[in-house]
C-alpha positions in Angstrom: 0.0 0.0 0.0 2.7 2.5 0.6 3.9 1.3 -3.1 0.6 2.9 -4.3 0.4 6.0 -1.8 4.0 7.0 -2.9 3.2 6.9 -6.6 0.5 8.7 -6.0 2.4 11.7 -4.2 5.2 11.0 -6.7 4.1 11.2 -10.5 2.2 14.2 -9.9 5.1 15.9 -8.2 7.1 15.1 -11.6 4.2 16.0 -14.0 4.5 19.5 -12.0 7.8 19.7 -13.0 7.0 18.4 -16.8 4.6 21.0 -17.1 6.8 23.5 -16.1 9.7 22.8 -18.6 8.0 20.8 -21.5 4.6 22.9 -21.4 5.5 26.4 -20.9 3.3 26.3 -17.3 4.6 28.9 -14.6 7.0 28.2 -12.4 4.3 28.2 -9.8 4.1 24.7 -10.5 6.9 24.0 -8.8 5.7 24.6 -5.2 2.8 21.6 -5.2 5.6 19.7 -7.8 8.5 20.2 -4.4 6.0 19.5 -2.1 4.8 16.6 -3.8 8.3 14.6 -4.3 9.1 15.2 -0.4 5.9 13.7 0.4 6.9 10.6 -1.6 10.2 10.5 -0.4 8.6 11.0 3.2 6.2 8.0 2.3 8.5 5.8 0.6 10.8 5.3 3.6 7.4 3.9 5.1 7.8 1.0 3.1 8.3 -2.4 4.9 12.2 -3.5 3.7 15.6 -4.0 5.7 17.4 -2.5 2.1 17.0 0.3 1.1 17.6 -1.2 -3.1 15.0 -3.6 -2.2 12.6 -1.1 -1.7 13.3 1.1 -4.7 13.3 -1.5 -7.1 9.5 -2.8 -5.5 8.8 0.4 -6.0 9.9 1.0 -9.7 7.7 -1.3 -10.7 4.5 0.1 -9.3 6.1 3.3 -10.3 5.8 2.3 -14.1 2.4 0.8 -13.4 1.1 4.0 -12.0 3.2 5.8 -14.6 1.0 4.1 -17.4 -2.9 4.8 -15.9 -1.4 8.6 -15.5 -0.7 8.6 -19.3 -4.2 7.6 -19.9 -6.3 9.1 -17.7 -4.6 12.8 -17.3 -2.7 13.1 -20.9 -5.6 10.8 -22.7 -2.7 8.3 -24.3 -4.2 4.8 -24.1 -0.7 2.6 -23.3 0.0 0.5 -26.4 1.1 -3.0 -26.3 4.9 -2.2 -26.2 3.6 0.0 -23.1 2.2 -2.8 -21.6 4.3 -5.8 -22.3 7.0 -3.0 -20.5 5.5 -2.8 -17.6 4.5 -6.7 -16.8 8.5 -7.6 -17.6 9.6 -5.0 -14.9 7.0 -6.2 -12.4 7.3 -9.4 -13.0 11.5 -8.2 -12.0 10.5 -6.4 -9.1 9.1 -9.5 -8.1 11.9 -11.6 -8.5 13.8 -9.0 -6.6 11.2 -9.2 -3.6 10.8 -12.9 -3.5 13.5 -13.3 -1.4 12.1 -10.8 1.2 8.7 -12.7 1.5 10.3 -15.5 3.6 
């Protein structure tokens, strides 16, 4: 769950920062984008792991997930299958990396 919360504090933070550089938005956007990213750091450190790697790499791959239902429901691009086929091969490796853990 705090996979999910941090995602949700993190790709928003970055999209302020996107929109800033890539979309000509004010650099107003950068105060909820600053507070945004230290909210997922803040969050991510919540997460249950002894290793710090461990946890970053679990968290990649909801990352990527999260990264994809941003694309389509905020920017309107539906992932493609290349998008998709991505994102199961780097959770099915963040799994691989956490199986270890599970014991």
């Amino acid at each position: 769950m705090w996979y999910l919360t941090a995602a949700f504090a993190e790709i928003p933070g970055c999209f302020a920062f996107w929109s800033w550089v890539r979309l000509d938005m004010s650099a107003f956007w950068l105060v909820p984008g600053l507070a945004s990213v230290a909210m997922f750091a803040w969050i991510l450190i919540r997460a249950d792991s002894a290793i710090a790697g461990h946890a970053y790499a679990a968290y990649g791959g909801v990352y990527i997930g999260g990264s994809m239902v941003w694309m389509w429901l905020v920017e309107g691009q539906r992932p493609d299958r290349w998008d998709i086929a991505g994102s199961a091969l780097y959770l099915i490796g963040s799994a691989v990396i956490l199986l270890p853990s599970c014991n």
